[in-house]
GUSE-568787 format. One record per residue (C-alpha): y, x, z; residue in one letter; residue number from 1. Coordinates in steps of 0.001 Angstrom, whole numbers, plus 500000, padded with zeros to 6 digits. Each point is the difference from the previous one (the first is absolute). Example, Ala and Ser with C-alpha at 12.3 -4.5 7.8 and 13.67 -1.06 7.14 Angstrom:
# residues 2
NODE       v       u       w  resn  resi
NODE  495500  512300  507800     A     1
NODE  503440  501370  499340     S     2
END
This chain:
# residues 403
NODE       v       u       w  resn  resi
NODE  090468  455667  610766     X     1
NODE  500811  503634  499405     X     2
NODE  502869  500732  498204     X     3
NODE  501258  503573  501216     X     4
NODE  498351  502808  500339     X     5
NODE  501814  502855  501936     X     6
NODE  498260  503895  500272     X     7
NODE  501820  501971  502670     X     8
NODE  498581  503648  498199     X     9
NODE  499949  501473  496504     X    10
NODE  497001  502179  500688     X    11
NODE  496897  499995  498495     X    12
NODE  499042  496642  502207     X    13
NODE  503198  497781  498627     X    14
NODE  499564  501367  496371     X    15
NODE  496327  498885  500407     X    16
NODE  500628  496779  501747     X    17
NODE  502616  499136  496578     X    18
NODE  497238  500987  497743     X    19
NODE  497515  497550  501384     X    20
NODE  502371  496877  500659     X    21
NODE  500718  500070  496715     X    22
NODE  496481  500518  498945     X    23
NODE  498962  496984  502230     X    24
NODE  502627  497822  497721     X    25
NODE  502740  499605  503103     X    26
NODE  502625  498997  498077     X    27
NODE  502817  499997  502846     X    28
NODE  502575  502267  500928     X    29
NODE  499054  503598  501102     X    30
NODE  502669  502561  501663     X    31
NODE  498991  503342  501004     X    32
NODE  501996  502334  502348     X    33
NODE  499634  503448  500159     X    34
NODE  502233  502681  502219     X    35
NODE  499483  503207  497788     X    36
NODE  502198  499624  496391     X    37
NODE  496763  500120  498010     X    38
NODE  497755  497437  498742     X    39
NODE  496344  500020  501115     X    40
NODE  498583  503372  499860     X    41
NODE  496806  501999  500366     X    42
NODE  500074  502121  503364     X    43
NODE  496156  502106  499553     X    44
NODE  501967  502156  497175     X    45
NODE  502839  500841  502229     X    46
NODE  498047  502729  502303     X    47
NODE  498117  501178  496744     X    48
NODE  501129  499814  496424     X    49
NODE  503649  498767  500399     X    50
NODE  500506  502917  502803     X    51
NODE  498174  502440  497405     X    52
NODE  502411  499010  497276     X    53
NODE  497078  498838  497965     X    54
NODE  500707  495923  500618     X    55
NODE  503029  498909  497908     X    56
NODE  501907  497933  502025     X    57
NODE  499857  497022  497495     X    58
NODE  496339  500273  500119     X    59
NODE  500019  499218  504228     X    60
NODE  501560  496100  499173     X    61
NODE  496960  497337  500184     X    62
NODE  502038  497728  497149     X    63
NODE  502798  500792  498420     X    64
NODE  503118  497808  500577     X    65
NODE  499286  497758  497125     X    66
NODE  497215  498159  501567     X    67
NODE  501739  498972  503086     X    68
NODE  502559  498261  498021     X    69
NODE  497347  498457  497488     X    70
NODE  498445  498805  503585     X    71
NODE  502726  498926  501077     X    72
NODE  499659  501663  502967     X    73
NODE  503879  501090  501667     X    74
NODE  499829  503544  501101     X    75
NODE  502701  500865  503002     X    76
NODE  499540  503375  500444     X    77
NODE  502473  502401  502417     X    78
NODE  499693  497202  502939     X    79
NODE  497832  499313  502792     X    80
NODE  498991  496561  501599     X    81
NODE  501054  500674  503470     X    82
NODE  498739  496254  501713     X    83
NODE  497774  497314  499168     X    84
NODE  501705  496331  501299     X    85
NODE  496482  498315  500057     X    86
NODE  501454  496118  501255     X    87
NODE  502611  500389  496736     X    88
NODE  497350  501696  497848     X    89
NODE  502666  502783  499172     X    90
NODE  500242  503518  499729     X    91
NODE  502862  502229  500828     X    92
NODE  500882  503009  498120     X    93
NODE  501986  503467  500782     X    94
NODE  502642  498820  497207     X    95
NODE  500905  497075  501622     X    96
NODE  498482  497148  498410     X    97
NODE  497118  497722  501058     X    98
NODE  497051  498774  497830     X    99
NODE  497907  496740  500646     X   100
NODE  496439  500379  499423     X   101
NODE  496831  497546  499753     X   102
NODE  497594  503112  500471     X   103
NODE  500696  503437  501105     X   104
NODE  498280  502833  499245     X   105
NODE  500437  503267  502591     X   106
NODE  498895  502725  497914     X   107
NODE  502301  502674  501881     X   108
NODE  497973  502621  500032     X   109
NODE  500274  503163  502276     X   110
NODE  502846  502816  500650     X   111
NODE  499181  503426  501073     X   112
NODE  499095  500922  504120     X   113
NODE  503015  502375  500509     X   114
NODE  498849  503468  501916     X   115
NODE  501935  499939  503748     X   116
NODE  500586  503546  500612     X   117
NODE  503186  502490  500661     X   118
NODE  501362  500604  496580     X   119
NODE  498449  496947  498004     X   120
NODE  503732  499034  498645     X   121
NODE  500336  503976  498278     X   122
NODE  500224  500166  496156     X   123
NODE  496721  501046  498535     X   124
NODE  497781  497463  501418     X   125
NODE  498708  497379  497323     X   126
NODE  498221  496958  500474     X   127
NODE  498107  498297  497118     X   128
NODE  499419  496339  499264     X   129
NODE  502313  499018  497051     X   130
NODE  501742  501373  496580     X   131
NODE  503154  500900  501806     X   132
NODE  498011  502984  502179     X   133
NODE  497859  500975  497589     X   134
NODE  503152  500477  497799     X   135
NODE  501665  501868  503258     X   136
NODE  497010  502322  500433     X   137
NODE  498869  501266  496634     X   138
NODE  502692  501868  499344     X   139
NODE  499643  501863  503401     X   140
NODE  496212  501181  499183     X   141
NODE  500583  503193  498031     X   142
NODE  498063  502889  499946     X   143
NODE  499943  502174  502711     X   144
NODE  501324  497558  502688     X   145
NODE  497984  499757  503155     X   146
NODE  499526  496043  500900     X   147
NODE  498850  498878  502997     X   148
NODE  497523  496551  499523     X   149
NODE  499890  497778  502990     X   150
NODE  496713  498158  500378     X   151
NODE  497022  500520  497969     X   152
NODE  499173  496705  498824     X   153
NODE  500131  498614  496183     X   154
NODE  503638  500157  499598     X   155
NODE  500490  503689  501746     X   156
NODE  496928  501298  498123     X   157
NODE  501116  498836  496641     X   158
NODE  503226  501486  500702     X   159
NODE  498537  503050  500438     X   160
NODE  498023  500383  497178     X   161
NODE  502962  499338  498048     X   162
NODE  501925  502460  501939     X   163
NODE  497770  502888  499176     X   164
NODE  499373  499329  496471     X   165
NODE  503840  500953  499702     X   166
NODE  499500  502715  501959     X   167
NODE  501262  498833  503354     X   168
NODE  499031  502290  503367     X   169
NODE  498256  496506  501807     X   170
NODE  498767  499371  503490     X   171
NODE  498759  496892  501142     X   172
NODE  500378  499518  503645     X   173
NODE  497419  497455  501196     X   174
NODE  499793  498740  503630     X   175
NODE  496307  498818  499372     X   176
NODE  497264  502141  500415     X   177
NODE  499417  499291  495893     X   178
NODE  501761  498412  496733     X   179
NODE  499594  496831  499183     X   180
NODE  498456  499300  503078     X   181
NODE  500685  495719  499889     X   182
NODE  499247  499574  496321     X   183
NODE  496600  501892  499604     X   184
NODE  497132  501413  501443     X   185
NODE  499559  503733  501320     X   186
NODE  497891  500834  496665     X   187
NODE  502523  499184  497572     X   188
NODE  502902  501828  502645     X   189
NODE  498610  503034  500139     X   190
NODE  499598  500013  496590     X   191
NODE  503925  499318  499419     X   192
NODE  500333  502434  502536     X   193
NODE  498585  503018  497906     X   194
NODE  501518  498515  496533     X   195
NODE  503568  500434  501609     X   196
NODE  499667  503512  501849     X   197
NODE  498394  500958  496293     X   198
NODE  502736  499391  498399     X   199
NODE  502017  502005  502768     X   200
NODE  501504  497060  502145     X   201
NODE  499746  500859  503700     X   202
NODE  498480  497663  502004     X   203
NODE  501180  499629  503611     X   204
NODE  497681  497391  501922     X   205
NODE  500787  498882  503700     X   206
NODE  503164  501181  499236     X   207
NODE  503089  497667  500947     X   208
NODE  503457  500522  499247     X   209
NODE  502250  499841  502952     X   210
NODE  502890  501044  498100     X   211
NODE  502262  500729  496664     X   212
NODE  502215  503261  500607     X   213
NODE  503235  500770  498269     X   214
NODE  503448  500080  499691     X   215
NODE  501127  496585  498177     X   216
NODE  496786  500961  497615     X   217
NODE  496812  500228  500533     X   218
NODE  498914  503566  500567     X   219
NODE  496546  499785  502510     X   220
NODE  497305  498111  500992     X   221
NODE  499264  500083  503704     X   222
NODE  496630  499121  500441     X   223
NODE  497303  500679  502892     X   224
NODE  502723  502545  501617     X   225
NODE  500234  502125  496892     X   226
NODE  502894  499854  497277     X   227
NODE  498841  499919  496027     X   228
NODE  502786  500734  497592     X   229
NODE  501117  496975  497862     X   230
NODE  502093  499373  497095     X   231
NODE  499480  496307  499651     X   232
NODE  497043  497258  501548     X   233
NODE  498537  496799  499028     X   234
NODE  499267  497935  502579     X   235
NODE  496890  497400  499663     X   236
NODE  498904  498863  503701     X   237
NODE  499167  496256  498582     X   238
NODE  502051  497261  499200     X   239
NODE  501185  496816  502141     X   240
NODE  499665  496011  498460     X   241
NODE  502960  498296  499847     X   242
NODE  499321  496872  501709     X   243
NODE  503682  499559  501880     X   244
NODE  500916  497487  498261     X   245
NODE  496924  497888  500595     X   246
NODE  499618  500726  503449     X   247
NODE  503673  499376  500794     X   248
NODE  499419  495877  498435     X   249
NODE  497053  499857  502528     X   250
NODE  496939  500916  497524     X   251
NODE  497165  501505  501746     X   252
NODE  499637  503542  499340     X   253
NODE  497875  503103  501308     X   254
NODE  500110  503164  497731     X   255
NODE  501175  497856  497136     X   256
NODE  500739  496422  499274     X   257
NODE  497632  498033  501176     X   258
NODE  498083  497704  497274     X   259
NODE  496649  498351  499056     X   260
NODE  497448  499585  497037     X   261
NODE  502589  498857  497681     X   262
NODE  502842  502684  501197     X   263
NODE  501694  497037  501848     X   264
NODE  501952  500046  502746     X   265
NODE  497766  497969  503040     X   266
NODE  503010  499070  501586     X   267
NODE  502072  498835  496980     X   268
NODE  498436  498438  496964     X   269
NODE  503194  500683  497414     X   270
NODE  499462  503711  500947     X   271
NODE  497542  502640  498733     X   272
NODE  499794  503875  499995     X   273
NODE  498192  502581  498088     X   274
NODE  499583  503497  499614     X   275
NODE  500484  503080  502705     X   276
NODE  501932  497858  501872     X   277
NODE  497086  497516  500973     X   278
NODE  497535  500076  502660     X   279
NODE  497362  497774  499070     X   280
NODE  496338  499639  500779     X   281
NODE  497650  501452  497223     X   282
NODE  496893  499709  498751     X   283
NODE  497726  501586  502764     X   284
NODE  502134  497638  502337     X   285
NODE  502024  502765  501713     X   286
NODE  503700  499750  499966     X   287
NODE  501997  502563  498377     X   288
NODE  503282  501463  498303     X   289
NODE  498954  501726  495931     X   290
NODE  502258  502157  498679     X   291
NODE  499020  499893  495906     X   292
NODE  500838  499226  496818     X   293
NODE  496453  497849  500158     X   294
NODE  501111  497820  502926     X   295
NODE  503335  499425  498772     X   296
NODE  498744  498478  496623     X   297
NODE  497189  498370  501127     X   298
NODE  502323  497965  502995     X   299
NODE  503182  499601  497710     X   300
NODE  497060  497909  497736     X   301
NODE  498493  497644  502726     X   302
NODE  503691  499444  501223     X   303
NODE  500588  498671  496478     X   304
NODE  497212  498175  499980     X   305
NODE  500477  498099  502946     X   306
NODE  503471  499428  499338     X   307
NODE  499728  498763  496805     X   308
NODE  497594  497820  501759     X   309
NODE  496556  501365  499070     X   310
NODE  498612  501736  503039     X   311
NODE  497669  502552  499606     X   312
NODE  499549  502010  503303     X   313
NODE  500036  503606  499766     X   314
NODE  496463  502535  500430     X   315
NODE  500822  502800  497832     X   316
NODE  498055  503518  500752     X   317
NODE  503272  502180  500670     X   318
NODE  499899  503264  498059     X   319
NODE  502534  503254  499767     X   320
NODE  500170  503289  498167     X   321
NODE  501867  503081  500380     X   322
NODE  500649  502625  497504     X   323
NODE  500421  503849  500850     X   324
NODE  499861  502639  497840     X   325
NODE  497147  498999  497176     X   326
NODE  498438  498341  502653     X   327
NODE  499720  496006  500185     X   328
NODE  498728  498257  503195     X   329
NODE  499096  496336  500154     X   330
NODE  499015  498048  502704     X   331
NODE  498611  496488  500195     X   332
NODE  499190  498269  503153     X   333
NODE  501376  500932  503342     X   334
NODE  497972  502052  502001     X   335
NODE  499267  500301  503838     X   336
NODE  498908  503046  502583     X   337
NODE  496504  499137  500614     X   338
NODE  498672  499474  495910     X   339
NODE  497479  501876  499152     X   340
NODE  501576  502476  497125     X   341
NODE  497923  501264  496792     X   342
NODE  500713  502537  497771     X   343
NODE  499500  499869  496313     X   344
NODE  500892  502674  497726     X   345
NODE  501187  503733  500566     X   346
NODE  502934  500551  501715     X   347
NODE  499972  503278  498725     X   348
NODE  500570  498563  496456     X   349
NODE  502605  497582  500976     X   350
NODE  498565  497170  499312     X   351
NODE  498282  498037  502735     X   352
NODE  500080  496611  501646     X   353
NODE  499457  499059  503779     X   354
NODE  498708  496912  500255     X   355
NODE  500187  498074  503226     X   356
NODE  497149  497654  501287     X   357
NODE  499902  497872  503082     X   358
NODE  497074  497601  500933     X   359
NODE  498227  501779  496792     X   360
NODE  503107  498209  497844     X   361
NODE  502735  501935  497862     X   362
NODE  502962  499710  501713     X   363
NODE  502411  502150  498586     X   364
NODE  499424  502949  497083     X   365
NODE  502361  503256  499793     X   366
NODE  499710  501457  496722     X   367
NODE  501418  503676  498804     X   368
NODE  500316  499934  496202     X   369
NODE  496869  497422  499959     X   370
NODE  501331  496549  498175     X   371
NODE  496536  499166  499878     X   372
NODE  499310  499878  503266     X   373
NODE  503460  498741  500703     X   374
NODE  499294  496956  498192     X   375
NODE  496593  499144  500926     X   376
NODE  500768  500706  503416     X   377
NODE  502585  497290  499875     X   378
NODE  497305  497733  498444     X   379
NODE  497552  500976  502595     X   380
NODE  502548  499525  502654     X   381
NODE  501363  496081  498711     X   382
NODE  496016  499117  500383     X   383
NODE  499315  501323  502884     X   384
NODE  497142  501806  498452     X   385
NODE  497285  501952  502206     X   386
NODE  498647  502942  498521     X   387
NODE  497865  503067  501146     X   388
NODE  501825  503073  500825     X   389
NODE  498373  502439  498013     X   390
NODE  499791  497811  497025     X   391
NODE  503850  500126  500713     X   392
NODE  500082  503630  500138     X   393
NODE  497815  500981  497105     X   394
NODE  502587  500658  497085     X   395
NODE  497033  500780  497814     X   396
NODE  500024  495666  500105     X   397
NODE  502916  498590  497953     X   398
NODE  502525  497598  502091     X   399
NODE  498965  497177  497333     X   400
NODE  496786  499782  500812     X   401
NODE  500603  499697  503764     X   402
NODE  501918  496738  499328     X   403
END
C-alpha cells in the first residue's frame, strides 16, 4: 500500500503532480523538495512579463502557500535530493537528512547549457532560467546599453524583444543559418526574422561566438573573427535535464530519464519522472525529450494517476507558445522536415498559421496571432484528421467548419 509520496522538484511538474494526488483522493503523506527558496512557480513569464516589469512577482506563484499546508503537502525548499537508495526506498538530501519513500516522483527539471568559450566566467554575462537571474538581469537592461543575445531561440528572442522595448542597443548572434530553427518551420522564421530587425534588433545568423572580451567585465563579443562592443549578454544556447541523480541509482536514461506510458520508471516500479527531465516515447511512437509547460502538466498528472493507483497512460498532443513583442506564437503537434507546409492567412498582416500535413493528416499547426486555427489545429491534429490542402489554405473558410 502507498503511504508516502516523495516529489524530488517544485516546478511546475511537482506542483501539478500535488494537485492531482489530492484530486484522485490519496490521502497519504506527500513531501515535496525543491532546491530554489521559492514555492512552485511559473517560468513562461520570466523571459516576458516578469523581465518587462509588467508580471508582479506574487502573480508568477501557481498556489499560494496556504494550499500546500491545507494539502498537507510538506514543502522543503533551499535543498536538493542528491541520491536515490532504491533497495532502502530512501532519498538523500544536500542538508543531511534522508527520506523514505513508497513512490518517487523525479520531476527535476533542466539547468541551463553553459557557453565554453575564453571569457565565459566575466561579469556581464547572464543566463536565464529562474527568479534569481531574472532579478540579476533587469536591473542591468537600461536604455542605451548595448547587449549581446546568445542564441536565437525562444528564450534569446524574448529577451530581445524585451531588451529593445527599453531601449537596449541588441544583437543576437545566432550560429544557425536562421532563428528558431528547431522549434518552427522556415515560414514562420523568416517571419520572426523581419519582426525583430523591424524593431531594430540586429540579427547575426551563422554567426558563433568564440569568445567574451574584457577586463574582469564584459566589454566584446568575439564572434566569426570580428569584435562587437558589449556592455552585458544573455546567454540562451538550450538547457540540460537533470537526470544525475537517476542515472547514478542505475535508472535507464538517454536525453532524460527514461520512462513509459504512465511516466514510470521501466526499471524500478516505486519510481516515476515527469516533465523536461523525461525521455519518453510519444504519441507518434518516436522517443523524445519536451521542454513545456504542456508536457510537464500533462506527465506530473498520469504520474499521479498511476501512483495513486489509477493508471491512465499518457497521449497528450504537446503544444508551446512564445510571446515577442505583440506577437503570440502557438504551436501544437511536433513537426518533421519532409511535411508538406500550407499557408493560411497573410503574413503581411501578422496573422497566419502554417499548418503541417503528412500522409494528407494534420500533424502539427503554427499559428501567428490565429487562436482559431491554433485550436482547431490541435483538434485536427488529436484525430488525425485528413483534409485537402487548399480547403486548408482558403481563409475565406472558417476553421469551424473544417472540423
Amino acid at each position: 500500500m502507498v503511504k508516502n509520496i516523495v516529489i524530488a522538484g517544485a516546478g511546475q511538474a511537482g506542483a501539478q503532480a500535488v494537485f492531482t494526488l489530492r484530486a484522485e483522493g490519496f490521502s497519504g503523506a506527500v513531501t515535496m523538495i525543491g532546491e530554489e527558496p521559492f514555492a512552485p512557480y511559473q517560468r513562461p513569464p520570466l523571459s516576458k512579463a516578469y523581465l518587462l516589469g509588467t508580471f508582479e512577482r506574487d502573480r508568477l506563484f501557481l498556489k499560494p502557500d496556504a494550499f500546500y499546508r491545507e494539502s498537507a503537502c510538506e514543502l522543503i525548499l533551499g535543498v536538493g535530493v542528491r541520491a536515490i537508495d532504491r533497495k532502502a526506498k530512501a532519498v538523500a538530501l544536500s542538508d543531511g537528512r534522508s527520506l523514505p519513500y513508497d513512490r518517487l516522483l523525479l520531476a527535476t527539471g533542466t539547468r541551463v547549457r553553459p557557453i565554453r568559450c575564453p571569457g565565459a566566467e566575466l561579469a556581464g554575462i547572464h543566463y536565464l532560467r529562474g527568479i534569481a537571474d531574472v532579478d540579476r538581469l533587469r536591473p542591468a537592461l537600461r536604455k542605451g546599453k548595448r547587449l549581446a543575445v546568445v542564441g536565437g531561440g525562444y528564450i534569446g528572442l524574448e529577451v530581445a524583444a524585451v531588451a529593445v522595448k527599453h531601449g537596449l542597443d541588441v544583437t543576437v548572434f545566432e550560429a544557425m543559418s536562421r532563428v528558431m530553427a528547431r522549434a518552427v518551420s522556415r515560414p514562420v522564421s523568416a517571419f520572426f526574422e523581419r519582426l525583430h530587425r523591424a524593431a531594430g534588433v540586429k540579427l547575426l545568423l551563422n554567426t558563433g561566438v568564440a569568445a567574451f572580451e574584457g577586463s574582469g567585465r564584459l566589454e566584446a563579443v568575439k564572434a566569426e573573427g570580428k569584435s562587437y562592443p558589449a556592455d552585458l549578454a544573455l546567454v540562451g544556447i538550450g538547457v540540460i535535464p537533470n537526470m544525475e541523480i537517476a542515472r547514478n541509482a542505475g535508472l535507464p536514461c538517454e536525453d532524460g530519464i527514461v520512462v513509459d506510458g504512465n511516466c514510470a520508471s521501466p526499471a524500478d516500479p516505486a519510481i516515476f519522472a515527469a516533465g523536461d527531465c523525461t525521455w519518453h516515447v510519444g504519441r507518434e511512437g518516436i522517443a523524445l525529450r519536451l521542454e513545456s509547460v504542456q508536457n510537464a502538466i500533462d506527465q506530473a498528472k498520469h504520474a499521479a494517476y498511476a501512483m495513486a493507483g489509477r493508471p491512465r497512460p499518457y497521449r497528450e498532443v504537446p503544444w508551446f507558445w512564445s510571446d515577442q513583442y505583440d506577437v503570440k506564437l502557438q504551436i501544437a503537434g511536433l513537426a518533421r522536415g519532409g511535411d508538406r507546409i500550407v499557408l493560411r492567412g497573410d503574413l503581411a498582416s501578422r496573422k497566419f498559421a502554417a499548418f503541417h500535413l503528412r500522409d494528407g493528416a494534420v500533424a502539427a499547426v503554427e499559428a501567428v496571432n490565429a487562436p482559431s486555427e491554433y485550436l482547431v489545429g490541435r483538434k485536427l491534429i488529436a484525430g488525425g484528421t485528413r483534409v485537402a490542402p487548399e480547403r486548408l489554405a482558403d481563409a475565406s473558410v472558417p476553421m469551424k467548419n473544417i472540423v
